[in-house]
Every structure is written in structure tokens, then in C-alpha cells.
C-alpha positions in Angstrom: 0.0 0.0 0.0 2.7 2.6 0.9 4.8 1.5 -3.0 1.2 2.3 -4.2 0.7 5.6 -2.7 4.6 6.9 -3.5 4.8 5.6 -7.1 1.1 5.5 -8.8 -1.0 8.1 -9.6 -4.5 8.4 -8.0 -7.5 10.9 -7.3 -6.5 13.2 -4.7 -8.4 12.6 -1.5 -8.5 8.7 -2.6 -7.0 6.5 -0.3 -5.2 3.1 -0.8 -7.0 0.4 -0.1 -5.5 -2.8 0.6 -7.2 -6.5 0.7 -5.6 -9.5 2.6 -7.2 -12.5 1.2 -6.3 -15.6 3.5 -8.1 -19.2 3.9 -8.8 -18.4 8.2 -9.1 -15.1 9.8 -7.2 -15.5 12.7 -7.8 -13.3 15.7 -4.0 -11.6 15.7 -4.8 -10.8 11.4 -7.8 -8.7 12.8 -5.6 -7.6 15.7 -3.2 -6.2 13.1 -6.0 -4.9 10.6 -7.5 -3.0 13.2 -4.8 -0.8 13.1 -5.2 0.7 9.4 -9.1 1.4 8.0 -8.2 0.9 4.6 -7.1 -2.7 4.8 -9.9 -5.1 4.1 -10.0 -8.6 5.3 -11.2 -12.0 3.2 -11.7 -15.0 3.8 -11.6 -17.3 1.3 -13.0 -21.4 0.8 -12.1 -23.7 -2.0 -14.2 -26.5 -2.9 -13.4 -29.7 -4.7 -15.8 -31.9 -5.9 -15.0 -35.3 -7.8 -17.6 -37.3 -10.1 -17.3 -40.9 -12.1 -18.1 -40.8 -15.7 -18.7 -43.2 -17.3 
């Protein structure tokens, strides 16, 4: 986020926003996240699902 704000151009006003995109939100990660507004926290899930053919 701070590379983005020094070297690309944006809107003045605009903020950076940043998105951590983990499998498990863990208490500390919100801990941490809690300490900047603009960072946004996802969770993610990946399903896998097999079928026969045939």
C-alpha cells in the first residue's frame, strides 16, 4: 500500500485500499487490521468436488 501511494497516480483525496485475502481469519490478522481502515479482510473457501463418468 505505501509502494502504491509513492509511485502510482491516483485521485487526490483517494485513499489506498489494501485487501488480505487468507483461507482463516485469525484473531491476531484482525488484531493487526485493526490498526489501518483501509485494509480489508477475506476470507476465502475452495471447494473440490470429484464425479465418475462413465
Amino acid at each position: 500500500m505505501g509502494w502504491v501511494a509513492d509511485n502510482m497516480n491516483q485521485p487526490e483525496g483517494v485513499p489506498v485500499t489494501g485487501i488480505i485475502i487468507a483461507a482463516e481469519i485469525t484473531p491476531k490478522l484482525e488484531a493487526a487490521a485493526k490498526t489501518n481502515p483501509n485494509v480489508r479482510l477475506v476470507e476465502y473457501a475452495i471447494r473440490l468436488e470429484l464425479s465418475a463418468k462413465g
